[in-house]
N, C-alpha and C positions, 0 to 999 in steps of 0.2 A: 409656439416653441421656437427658442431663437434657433437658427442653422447652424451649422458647423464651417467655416472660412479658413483664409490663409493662414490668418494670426492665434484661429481657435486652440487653445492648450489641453493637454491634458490635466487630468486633477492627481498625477501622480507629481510626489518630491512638491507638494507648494511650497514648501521655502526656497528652493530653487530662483537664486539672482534672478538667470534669464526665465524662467516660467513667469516671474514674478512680472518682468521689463515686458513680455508676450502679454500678459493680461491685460496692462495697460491700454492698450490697443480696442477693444471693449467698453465701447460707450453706452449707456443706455439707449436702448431704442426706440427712434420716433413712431410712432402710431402709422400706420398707411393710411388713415385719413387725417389725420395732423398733419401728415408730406401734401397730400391731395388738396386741403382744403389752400395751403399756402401757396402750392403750384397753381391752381384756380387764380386763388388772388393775383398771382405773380402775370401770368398770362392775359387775365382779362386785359389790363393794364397794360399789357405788352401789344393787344392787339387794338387796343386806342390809341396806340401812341406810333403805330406802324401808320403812313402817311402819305407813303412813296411807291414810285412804281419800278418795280425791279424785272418781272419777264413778263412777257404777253400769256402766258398762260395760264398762268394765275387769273386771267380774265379769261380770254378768247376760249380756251380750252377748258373752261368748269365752270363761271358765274354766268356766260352768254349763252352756252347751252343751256344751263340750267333755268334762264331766264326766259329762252324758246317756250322750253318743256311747259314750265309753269302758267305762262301768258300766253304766250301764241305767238312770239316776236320777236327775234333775236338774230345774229348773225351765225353761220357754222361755215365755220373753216372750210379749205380744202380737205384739211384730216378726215371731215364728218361723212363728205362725197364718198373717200376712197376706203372708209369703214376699219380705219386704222386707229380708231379710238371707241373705248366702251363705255358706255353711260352710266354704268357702274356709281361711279366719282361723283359727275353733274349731279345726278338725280338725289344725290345727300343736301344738295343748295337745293334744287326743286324743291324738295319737301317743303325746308324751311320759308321760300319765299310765297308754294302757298299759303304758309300758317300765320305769314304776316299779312297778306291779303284778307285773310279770312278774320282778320283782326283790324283790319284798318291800320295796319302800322307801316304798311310800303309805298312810304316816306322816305324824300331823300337822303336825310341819317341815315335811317335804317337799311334803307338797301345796299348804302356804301358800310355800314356798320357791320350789319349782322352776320355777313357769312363769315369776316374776320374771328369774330366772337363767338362764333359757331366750333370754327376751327383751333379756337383759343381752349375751347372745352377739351378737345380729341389733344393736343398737344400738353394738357396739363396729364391728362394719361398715361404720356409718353415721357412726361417728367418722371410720374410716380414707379414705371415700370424700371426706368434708367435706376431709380434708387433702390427698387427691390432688386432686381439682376446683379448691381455692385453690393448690395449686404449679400448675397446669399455667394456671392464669390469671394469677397473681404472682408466682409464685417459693416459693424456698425459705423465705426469713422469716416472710412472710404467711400461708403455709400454717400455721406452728408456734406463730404469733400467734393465728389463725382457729381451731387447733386449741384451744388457751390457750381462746379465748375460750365455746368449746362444752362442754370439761368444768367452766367453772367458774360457766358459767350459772346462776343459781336453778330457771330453769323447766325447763330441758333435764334436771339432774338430778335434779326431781322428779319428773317426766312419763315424759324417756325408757324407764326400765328397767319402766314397768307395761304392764299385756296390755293396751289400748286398742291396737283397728284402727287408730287415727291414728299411732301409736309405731311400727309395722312398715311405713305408709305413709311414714313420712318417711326410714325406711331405705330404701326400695325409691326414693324421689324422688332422695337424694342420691349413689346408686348408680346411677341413670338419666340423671342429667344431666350425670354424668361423660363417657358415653357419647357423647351427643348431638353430631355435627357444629355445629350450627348453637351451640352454647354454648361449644366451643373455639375458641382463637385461630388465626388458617387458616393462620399458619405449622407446628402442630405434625402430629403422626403420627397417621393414625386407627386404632389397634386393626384387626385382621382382623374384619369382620361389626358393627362398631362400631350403625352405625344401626340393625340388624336386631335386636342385642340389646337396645338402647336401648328399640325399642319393645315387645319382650316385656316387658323389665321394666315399664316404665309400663304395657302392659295388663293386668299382673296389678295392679300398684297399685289400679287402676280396678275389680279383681273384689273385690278386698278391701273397698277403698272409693269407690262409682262417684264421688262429687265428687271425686276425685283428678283425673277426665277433665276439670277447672278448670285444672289445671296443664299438661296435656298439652295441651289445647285452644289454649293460647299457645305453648308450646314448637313444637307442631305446625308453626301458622303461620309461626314465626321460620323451621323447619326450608326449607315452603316457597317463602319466600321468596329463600332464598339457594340453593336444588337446583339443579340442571340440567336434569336428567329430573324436572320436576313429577307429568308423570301413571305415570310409574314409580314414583316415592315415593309414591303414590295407592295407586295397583293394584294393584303388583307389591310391596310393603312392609305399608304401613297395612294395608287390606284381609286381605290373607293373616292377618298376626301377630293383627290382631282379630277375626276371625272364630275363627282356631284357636283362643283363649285364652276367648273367648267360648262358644267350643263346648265347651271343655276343663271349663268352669267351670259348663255346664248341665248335662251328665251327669252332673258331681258331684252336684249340688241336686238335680237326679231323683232320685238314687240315694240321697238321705236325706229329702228332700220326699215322695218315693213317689210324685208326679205333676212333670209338666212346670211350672218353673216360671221368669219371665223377670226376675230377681233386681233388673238395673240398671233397666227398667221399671217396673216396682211400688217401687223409690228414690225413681225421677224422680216420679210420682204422687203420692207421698204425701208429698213431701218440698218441691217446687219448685211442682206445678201445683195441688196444694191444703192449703199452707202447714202441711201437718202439723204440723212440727215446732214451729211457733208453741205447740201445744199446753202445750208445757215450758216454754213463758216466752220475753216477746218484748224487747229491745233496741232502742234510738233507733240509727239509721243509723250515727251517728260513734264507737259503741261502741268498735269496733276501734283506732279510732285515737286514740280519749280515753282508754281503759280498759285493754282488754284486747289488742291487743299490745303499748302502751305498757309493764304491764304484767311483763308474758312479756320482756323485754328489759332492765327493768329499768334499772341505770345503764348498760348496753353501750348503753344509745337515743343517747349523744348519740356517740359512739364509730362506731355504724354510721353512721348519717343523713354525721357526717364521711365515712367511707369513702364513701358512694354517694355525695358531690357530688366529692370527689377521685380517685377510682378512671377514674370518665367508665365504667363498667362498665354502660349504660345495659339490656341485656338481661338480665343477670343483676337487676339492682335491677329491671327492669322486671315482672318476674315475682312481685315481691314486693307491687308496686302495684296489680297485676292479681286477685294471688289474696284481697290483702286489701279493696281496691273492690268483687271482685265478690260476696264476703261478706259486705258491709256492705249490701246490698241486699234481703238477708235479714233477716225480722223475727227469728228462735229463732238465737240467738250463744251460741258459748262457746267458752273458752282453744285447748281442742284440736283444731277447727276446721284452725288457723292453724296450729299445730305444724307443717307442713313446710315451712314457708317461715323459719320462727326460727332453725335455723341457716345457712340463707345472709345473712342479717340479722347472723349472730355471723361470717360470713365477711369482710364489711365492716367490721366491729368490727377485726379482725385487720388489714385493712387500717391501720387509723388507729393500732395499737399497732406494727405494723413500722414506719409513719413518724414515731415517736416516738423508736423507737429505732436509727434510720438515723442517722450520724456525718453534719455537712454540714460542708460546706468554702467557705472564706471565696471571691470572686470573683477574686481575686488570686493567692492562692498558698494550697497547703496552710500550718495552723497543729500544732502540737502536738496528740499525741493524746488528752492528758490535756484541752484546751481543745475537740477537737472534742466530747470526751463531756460536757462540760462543762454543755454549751445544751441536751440533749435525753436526758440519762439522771433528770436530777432529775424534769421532767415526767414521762417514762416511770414511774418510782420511784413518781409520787404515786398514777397514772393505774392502777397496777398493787394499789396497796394501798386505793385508794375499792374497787375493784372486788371485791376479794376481802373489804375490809373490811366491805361490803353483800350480795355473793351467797353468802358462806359460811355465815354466819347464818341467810339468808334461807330457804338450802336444807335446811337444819336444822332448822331450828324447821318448816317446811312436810312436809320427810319421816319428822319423826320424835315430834314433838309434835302439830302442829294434827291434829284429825277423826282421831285415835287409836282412838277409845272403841269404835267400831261394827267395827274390825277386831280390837282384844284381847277383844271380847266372844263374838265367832266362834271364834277360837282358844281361849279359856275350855272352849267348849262343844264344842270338839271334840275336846279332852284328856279332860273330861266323860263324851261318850256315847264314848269308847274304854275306858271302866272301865264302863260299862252307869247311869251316870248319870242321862243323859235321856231320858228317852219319847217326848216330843211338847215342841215351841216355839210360841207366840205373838209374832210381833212386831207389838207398838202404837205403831208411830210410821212417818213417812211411808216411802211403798214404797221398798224397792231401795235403803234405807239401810244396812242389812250385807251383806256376801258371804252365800251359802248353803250351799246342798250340795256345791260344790267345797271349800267349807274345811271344815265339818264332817265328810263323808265318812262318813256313818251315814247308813242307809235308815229313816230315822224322820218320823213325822209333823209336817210345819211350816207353818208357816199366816202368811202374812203382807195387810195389809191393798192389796185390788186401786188402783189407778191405771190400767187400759186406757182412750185414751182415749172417751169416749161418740161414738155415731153422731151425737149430736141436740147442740148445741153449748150449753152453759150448766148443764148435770146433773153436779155435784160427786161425783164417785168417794168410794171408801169413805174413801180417805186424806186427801181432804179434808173430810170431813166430821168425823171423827175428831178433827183438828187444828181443828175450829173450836167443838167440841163433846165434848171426851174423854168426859166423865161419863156424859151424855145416848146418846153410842154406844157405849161400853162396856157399858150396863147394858141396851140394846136386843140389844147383839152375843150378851151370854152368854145370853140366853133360849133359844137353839140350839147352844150351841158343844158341843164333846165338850171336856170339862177337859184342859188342857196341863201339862204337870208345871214347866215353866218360860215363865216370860212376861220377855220385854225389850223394856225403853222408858226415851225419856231423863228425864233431870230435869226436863224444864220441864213434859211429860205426870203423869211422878211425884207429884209436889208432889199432886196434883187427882185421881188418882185413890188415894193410897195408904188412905185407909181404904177405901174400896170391894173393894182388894184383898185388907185381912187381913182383911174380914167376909167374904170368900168362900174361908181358910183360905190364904192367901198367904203368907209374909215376905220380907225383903229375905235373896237371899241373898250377894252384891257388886254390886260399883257398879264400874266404870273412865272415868278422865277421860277425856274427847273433848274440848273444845277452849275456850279463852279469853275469845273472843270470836263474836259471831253472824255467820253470812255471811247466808243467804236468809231465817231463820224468827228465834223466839223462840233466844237464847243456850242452846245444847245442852253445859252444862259435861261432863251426865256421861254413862254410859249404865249402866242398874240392872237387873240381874236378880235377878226372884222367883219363887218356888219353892214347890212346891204342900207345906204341911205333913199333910195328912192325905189 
């Protein structure tokens, strides 16, 4: 049964001009597995063609655990120590990495392949829920415009399909908030147990990643605000679903922690009440909204901003205001942060591109139809090719060119040590700049230089010291090292240290480009591995 939306008419006066101009609006509807099976297609493709490496997290914090878990062998963060992350996440890669074992397919493709691909599945999800949530708010148009708008994003395409906990939270958000009474229009149908699963899903969001409970936090309130039974949606909802999910998600932690351990509390500590994360680098307040979801949106900014003042969809836009304010209050900012709020941002997008492409009719009398498409297909036409003609590019050259080097130079070596190639790795250059033992997949010794951060505030870790002094800690480092049979580091370290390396029996044995231009440090063109000759 279609829904009832913005644009839906009554069946009262149909020869009514404007009923008539409203109906138009009302496109046949795609199948939810006609969206699904395309968004699959769309995705697989999106996640073969992703290439680059964009945060350490996406490795260090879900494919290395998970590589522990499954094998026996892997690095864990400082994070894993201090019990401020839940295995929640990793353990969805575990699965899969044993099931490739248990198949004989973890193989170097595969291992660099699969959990993309994996993740490409959960994000086609997150397509199809983005097009239910916009039909059941706008209609049929909007949704396929909304839809338009999210696979052809720069940022959604570069971001979505990698293992970053934010990537499976913005699944888990957009499929949640489908759900949610207080986010549909109160003419439509609730689903059987609609709110009950609404909040399962968000409290898993929140075990995955507890600042998701930013989102929920306001959803929440909206919810009670319009309930009936407040302290029943209290008690007998909220309460129950977060306790069980909470409880669900300690005994997991127990059971790989080996002690009790309170996941979202040691977040919130280290995270909010003693500014941890500043540690990575701090952000001026208007970041987000100078920079970085400016950014992340791209030319869809002036498209959505349309849609939230024309839409009047103040709850929906309202949560985008919320989540991106209350992160702006935070000193330590970055892109994916904000990822689950970017595609309701591209749902408003789609707004402004269905009322580009709505026929309108004069106030008088209908005109010709060649005249109505006349005033609003050329705009549409130009609106359609800025857009592709800047995010296509954009997503290209970000998933398949920039910050290349530090993920071909993994798969280099993990082709490498499958022939009995490498022995032992050094890497010189700053931490958590390549994947590890998830992409290589040999039980060998690798050595890379620490960043945890210091108890005592102002003591430069080994990786910065490094980068402020290659030479000077190089030639202090090897006075202790055990020789590595291969050492990698970029170009701009290279340069400075390469005679020190063949006086100590080195050569170059490849190079692969990493990227153009510089983002945080000195221009990192390439990245160069050397190789012990003797």
């Amino acid at each position: 049964m279609r829904q009832r939306h913005k644009y839906a008419v009554s069946s009262q006066n149909p020869s009514d001009p404007e009923e008539q101009e409203k109906s138009q609006n009302s496109d046949p509807s795609a199948s939810p597995r006609s969206v699904l099976a395309l968004c699959l297609a769309f995705r697989l493709a999106n996640a073969l063609l992703v290439q680059t490496y964009f945060n350490p997290d996406e490795h260090w914090q879900a494919l290395e655990v998970a590589h522990r878990i499954a094998f026996g062998y892997g690095h864990l963060t400082w994070e894993w120590k201090k019990g401020i992350r839940s295995y929640l996440h990793p353990l969805v890669f575990a699965l899969l990495y044993k099931v490739l074992a248990l198949l004989g397919l973890d193989t170097p493709w595969f291992m660099i392949k699969a959990p993309r691909l994996l993740q490409s599945l959960f994000s086609a999800v997150g397509d199809l829920y983005l097009y239910k949530l916009s039909n059941l708010l706008f209609g049929d148009r909007v949704a396929k415009w909304a839809l338009f708008s999210q696979l052809t994003n720069w940022f959604m395409f570069f971001c979505f399909t990698r293992t970053l906990s934010n990537s499976l939270e913005t699944v888990l958000t957009l499929v949640s908030l489908y759900y949610w009474p207080c986010m549909r229009p109160s003419s439509s149908k609730l689903p059987f147990m609609s709110r009950k699963l609404a909040l399962a899903i968000a409290a898993f969001a929140c075990a995955i990643r507890p600042t998701s409970a930013v989102i929920w936090l306001y959803v929440g309130l909206l919810e009670l605000l319009v309930t009936h039974d407040r302290l029943g949606f209290i008690f007998l909802e909220v309460a129950p679903v977060g306790i069980l999910v909470l409880g669900l998600t300690c005994i997991l932690d127990h059971w790989m922690y080996g002690s009790w351990i309170l996941v979202p509390l040691n977040f919130l500590k280290f995270n909010f009440l003693s500014s941890g994360g500043d540690y990575y680098g701090t952000h001026p307040w208007h970041w987000y909204f100078t920079q970085g979801f400016t950014v992340m949106l791209f030319t869809f900014l002036p498209f959505s901003v349309a849609g939230i003042l024309h839409s009047k969809q103040w709850k929906l836009s309202g949560l985008i205001a919320w989540v991106v304010g209350l992160y702006s209050t935070l000193g330590h900012k970055e892109f994916r942060f904000v990822l689950p709020v970017l595609p309701i941002a591209l749902i408003f997008s789609g707004y402004s591109l269905a009322s580009l492409s709505k026929p309108e009719y004069s106030n008088s009398k209908r005109t010709g139809s060649s005249n109505l498409c006349s005033k609003w297909l050329p705009k549409l036409k130009l609106a359609i090719f800025l857009l592709l003609a800047t995010n296509i590019p954009m997503a290209l050259y970000m998933s398949v060119v920039h910050q290349r080097g530090t993920e071909d130079v993994m798969n280099h070596l993990s082709k490498e040590a499958l022939e009995g190639k490498v022995n032992s790795v050094l890497f010189l250059m700053p931490c958590h700049a390549t994947p590890y033992y998830s992409t290589l997949h040999r039980n060998i010794p690798m050595q890379f230089l620490d960043c945890t951060p210091s108890e005592e505030k102002g003591i430069p870790d080994e990786s910065d010291r490094f980068m402020v002094d290659p030479v000077g800690f190089v030639s202090e480092y090897t006075k202790n090292w055990s020789i590595p049979s291969h050492i990698v580091l970029f170009e701009s370290e290279e340069k400075r240290l390469r005679d020190f390396l063949i006086s100590h029996s080195f050569r170059e044995a490849t190079r692969f480009f990493h990227a153009h231009f510089k983002v945080d440090r000195d221009l990192q063109a390439s990245v160069v591995v050397y190789i012990l000759t003797s």
